[in-house]
N, C-alpha and C positions, 0 to 999 in steps of 0.2 A: 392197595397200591400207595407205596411212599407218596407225598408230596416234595419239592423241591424251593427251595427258596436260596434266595442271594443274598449275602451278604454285603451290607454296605462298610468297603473297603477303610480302614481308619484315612482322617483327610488330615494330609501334613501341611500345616500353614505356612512353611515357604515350599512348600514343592509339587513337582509338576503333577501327582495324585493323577498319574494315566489311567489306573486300576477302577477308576471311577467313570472315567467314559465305555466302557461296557458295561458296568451296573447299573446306568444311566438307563443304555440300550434295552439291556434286557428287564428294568420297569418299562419301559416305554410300550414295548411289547408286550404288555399285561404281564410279563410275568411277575411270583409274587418274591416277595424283597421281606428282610428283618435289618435290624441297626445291629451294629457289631458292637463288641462290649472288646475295648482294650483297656488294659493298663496304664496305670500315671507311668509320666514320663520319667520320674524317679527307677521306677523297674522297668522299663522299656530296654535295655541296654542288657540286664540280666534276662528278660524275655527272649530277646533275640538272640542269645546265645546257649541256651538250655531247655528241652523240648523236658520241662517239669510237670505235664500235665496227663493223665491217664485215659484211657478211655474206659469210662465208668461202664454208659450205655450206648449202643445206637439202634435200639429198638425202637425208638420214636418213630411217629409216623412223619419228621420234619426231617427231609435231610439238607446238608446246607453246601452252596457253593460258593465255596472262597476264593477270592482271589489274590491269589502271593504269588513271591518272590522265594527263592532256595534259601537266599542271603536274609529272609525275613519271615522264613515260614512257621517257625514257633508262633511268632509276634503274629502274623496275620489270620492264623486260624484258632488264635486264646479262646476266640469268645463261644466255638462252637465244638472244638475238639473235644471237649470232658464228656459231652453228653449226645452227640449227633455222629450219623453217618455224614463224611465228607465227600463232596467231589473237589476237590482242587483244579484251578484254572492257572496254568503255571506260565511266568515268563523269565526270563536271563537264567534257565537252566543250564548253568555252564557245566564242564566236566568236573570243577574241581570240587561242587557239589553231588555229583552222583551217590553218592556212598551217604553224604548225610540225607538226602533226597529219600535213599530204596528203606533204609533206616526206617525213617516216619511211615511211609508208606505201608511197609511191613507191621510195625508197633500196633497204627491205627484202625488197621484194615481197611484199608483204603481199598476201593473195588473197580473205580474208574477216575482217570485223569484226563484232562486238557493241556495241551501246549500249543505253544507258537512258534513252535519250530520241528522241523522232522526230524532234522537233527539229532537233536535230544530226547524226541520221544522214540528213535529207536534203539539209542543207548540205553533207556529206561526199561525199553521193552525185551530188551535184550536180557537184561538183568531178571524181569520180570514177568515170565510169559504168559502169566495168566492175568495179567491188569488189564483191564478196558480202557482203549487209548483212542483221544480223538485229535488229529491235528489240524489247528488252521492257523492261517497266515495273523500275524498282529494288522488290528482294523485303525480306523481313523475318525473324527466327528471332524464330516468333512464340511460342513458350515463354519468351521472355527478358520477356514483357511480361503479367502478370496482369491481370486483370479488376478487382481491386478492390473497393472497398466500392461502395454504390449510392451514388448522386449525392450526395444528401438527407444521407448519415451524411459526407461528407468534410469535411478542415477547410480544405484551401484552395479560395479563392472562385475566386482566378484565376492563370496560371501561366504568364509567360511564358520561353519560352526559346529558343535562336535566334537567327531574325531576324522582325525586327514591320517595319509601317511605323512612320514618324515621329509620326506621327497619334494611335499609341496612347503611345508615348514622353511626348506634353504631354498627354495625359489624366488628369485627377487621381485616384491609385487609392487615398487614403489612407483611404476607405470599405468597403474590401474588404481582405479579409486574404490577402493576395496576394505571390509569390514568383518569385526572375528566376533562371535558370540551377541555377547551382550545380557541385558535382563529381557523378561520376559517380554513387558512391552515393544525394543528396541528388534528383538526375536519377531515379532510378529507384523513390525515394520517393513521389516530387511528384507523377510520373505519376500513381499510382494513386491520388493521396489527392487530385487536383485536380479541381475540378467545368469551368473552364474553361479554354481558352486560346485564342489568336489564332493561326491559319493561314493564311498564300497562299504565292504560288509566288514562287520567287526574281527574276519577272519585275519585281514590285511592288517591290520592296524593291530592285533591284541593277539600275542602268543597264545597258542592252543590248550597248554596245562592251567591259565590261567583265564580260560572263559573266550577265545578265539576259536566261533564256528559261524557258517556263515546261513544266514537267515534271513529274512525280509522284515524291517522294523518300520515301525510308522514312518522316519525321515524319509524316507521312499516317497509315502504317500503325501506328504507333507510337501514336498519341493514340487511333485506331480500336480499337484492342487492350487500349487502358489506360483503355476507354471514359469521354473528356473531350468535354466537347461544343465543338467546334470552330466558331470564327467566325472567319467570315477567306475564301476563296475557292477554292475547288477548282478543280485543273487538268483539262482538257480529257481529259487522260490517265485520269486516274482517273474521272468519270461515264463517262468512252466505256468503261472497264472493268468495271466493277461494275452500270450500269446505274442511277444516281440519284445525288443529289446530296449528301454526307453532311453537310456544311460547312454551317451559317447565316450571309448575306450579311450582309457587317459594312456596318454604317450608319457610313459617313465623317462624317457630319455631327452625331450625336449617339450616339458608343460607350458616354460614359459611361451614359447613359441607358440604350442597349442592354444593357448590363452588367449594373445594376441589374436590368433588368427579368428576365433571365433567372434569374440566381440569387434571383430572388423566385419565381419557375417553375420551380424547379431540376427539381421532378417530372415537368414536364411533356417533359421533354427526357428521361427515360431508355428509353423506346421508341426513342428513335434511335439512341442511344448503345450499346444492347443490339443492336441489330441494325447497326451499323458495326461493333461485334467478334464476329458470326458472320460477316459477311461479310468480314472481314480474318482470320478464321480459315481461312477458304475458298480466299480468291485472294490472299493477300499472302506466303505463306511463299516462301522463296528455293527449296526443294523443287520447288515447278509450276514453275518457270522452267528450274530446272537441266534439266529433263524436258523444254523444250521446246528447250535448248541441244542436248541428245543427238539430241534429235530431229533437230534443223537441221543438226548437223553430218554423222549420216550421212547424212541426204541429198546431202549435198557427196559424199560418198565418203569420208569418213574413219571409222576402225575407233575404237568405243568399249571 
């Protein structure tokens, strides 16, 4: 019986290295872990554009599970692709990578995949009928995200960050004491100290030939956890998981108004907000998942 190990994702020194809070999870779980072996940054750029690497063997008894990206999938599986069986853990499988996606897929012998979206695992599957596909929702390290003060005591009204639609862009917010991005620190402030923000899925915002499908991504979990009350639209992914609808439906037609009106209710909104962060205490950590990765994978036959 194979063994399976993970690979520890390359860590980018300004960036947010999400790929890393499941590798986290699944050492944490005993499973067992290897260091990945990338490229100087010199050839990083030709790596992630030319899948240059063959597959020598994967008769090893080590097989490895990587975690990439479509847009980085040369680059994220260098270090194990020449000589290991892969399982790849896939995330931003947009459409306009499919073709490079089934590509590798095919070349490597790839025999089972993960993603984080149904979406795209059944565009893949489609292409692909004989691949082993497991999907789950993208998790969260939900310690990285405090509760907060209650609604009522925060000083920002509203907090966007992201991507919005356009709609709330020409919205006038100069009545609200309101805040857009920021760095990371200022990011992890805002959360906690914001009463709102605006949610939907990448579908709304990002045309569809260009990577617009709708999924449940951490910002879910993250706003649920940093209890803000979210207006904007919930994916399919998340009520079919939790079982209700955490999100209040943004009125296209009059935001500002909607806006106003809440943060004049701000009270009346922290029953919700309280209960989206036991529930994303519940089912959001990257923990449940990694546990149903183990799961899946011995059921394949592979030794954890």
């Amino acid at each position: 019986m194979k063994r399976i190990k993970a690979v520890h994702p390359y860590h980018y020194p300004t960036g947010s290295n999400f790929k890393e809070k499941p590798f986290f999870a699944w050492k944490d779980m005993g499973g067992l872990i290897t260091e990945g072996i990338y490229p100087s940054r010199f050839l990083r750029k030709f790596v992630h554009l030319y899948d240059i690497l063959p597959t020598v063997t994967s008769k090893r008894e080590d097989v490895r599970l990587c975690f990439v990206q479509p847009l980085s999938l040369y680059y994220d599986t260098f270090s194990s692709v020449l000589s290991h069986e892969i399982v790849p853990f896939i995330w931003d499988c947009w459409p306009i990578f499919d073709e490079k996606l089934c590509k590798w897929i095919e070349r490597h012998k790839v025999k089972a995949c993960i993603f984080t979206s149904m979406e795209a695992a059944e565009r893949i599957r489609n292409r692909l009928p004989l691949l082993k596909v497991l999907v789950i929702t993208e998790g969260v390290c939900c310690e990285d995200y405090p509760a907060g003060r209650k609604l009522v005591d925060r000083d920002v009204d509203f907090y966007l960050f992201g991507r919005w639609p356009s709609y709330v862009s020409k919205t006038d917010l100069s009545a609200f004491n309101h805040k857009r991005n920021g760095n990371d620190e200022e990011f992890r402030e805002r959360l906690k100290n914001s009463k709102i923000t605006v949610n939907v899925p990448r579908c709304d915002v990002v045309p569809k030939q260009t990577g617009g499908q709708e999924t449940l991504t951490q910002r879910y979990w993250e706003c649920m956890l940093s209890r803000m009350v979210m207006v904007g639209r919930a994916p399919k992914e998340l009520t079919d998981l939790i079982g209700y609808n955490p999100v209040i439906d943004i009125d296209r037609s009059n935001f500002h108004g909607q806006l106003k009106y809440i943060t004049t209710h701000i009270e009346d909104y922290q029953d919700l907000v309280d209960r989206n962060r036991e529930t994303a205490l519940k089912m959001g950590s990257w923990d449940i998942r990694m546990k149903q990765v183990m799961e899946w994978l011995q059921s394949l036959g592979y030794n954890i």
